[in-house]
C-alpha positions as CSV (number, residue, x, y, z in Angstrom):
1,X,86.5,125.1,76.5
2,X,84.3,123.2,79.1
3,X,84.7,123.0,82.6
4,X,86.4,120.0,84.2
5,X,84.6,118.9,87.3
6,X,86.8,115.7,87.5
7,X,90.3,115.8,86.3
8,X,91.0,113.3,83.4
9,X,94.1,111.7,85.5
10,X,92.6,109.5,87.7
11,X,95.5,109.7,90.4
12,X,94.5,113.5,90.7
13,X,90.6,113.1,90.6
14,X,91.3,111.2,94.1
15,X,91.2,114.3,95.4
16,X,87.5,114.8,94.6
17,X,86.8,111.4,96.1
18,X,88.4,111.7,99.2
19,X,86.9,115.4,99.6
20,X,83.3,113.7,98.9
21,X,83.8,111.0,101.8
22,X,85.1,113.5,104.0
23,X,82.4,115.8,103.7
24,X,79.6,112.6,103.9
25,X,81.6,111.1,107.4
26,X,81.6,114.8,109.1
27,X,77.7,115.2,107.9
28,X,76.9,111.2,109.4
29,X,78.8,112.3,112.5
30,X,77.0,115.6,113.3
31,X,74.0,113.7,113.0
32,X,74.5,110.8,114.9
33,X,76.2,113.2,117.7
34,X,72.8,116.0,117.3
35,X,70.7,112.9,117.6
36,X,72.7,111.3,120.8
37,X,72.5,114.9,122.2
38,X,68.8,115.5,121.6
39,X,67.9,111.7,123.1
40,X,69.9,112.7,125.9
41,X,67.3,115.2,126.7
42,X,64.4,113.4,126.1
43,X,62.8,110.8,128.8
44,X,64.8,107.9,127.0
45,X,66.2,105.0,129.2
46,X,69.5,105.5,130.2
47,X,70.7,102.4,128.4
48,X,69.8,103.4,125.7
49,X,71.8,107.1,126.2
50,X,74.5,105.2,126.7
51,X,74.4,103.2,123.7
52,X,74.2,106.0,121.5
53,X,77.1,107.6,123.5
54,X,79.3,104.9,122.3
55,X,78.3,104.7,119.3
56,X,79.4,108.2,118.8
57,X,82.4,107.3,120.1
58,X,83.4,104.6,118.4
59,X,82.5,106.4,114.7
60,X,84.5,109.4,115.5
61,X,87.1,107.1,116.8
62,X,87.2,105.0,113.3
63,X,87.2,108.1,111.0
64,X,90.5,109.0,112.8
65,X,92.0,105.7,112.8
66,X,90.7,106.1,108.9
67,X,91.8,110.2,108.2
68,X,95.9,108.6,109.7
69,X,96.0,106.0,107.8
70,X,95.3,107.6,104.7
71,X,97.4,110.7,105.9
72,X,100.5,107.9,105.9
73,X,99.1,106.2,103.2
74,X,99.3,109.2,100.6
75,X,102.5,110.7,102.4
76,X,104.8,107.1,101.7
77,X,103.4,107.0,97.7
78,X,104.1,110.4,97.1
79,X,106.9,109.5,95.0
């Protein structure tokens, strides 16, 4: 018997792919915020700070928006 990394039903092997973009968004994030942070430290323009600042802001902002929408999503077709 052979071990089943992705389930044969594809409405349960969502699980896998939603676990896969989470996982890649939360690494993206930590790096844009670690490299926001270290700029911030370093003799960069404050423009530029700034820009990465929102940038930040608006990714973290659009994951959430994303994560409740597919919260509601998956909690309406559950049946």
């Amino acid at each position: 018997m052979g071990v089943y990394f992705i389930n044969p039903n594809a409405s349960q092997s969502f699980i896998y792919v939603f676990t896969g973009m989470h996982l890649i968004h939360i690494f993206a994030g930590l790096l844009l915020i670690i490299n926001t942070l270290w700029r911030s430290y370093k003799n960069v323009p404050q423009a530029k700070n700034l820009f990465g600042m929102e940038m930040s802001g608006i990714f973290w902002h659009f994951v959430d928006i994303i994560w409740i929408y597919l919260y509601v999503f998956l909690l309406l077709n559950q049946y």
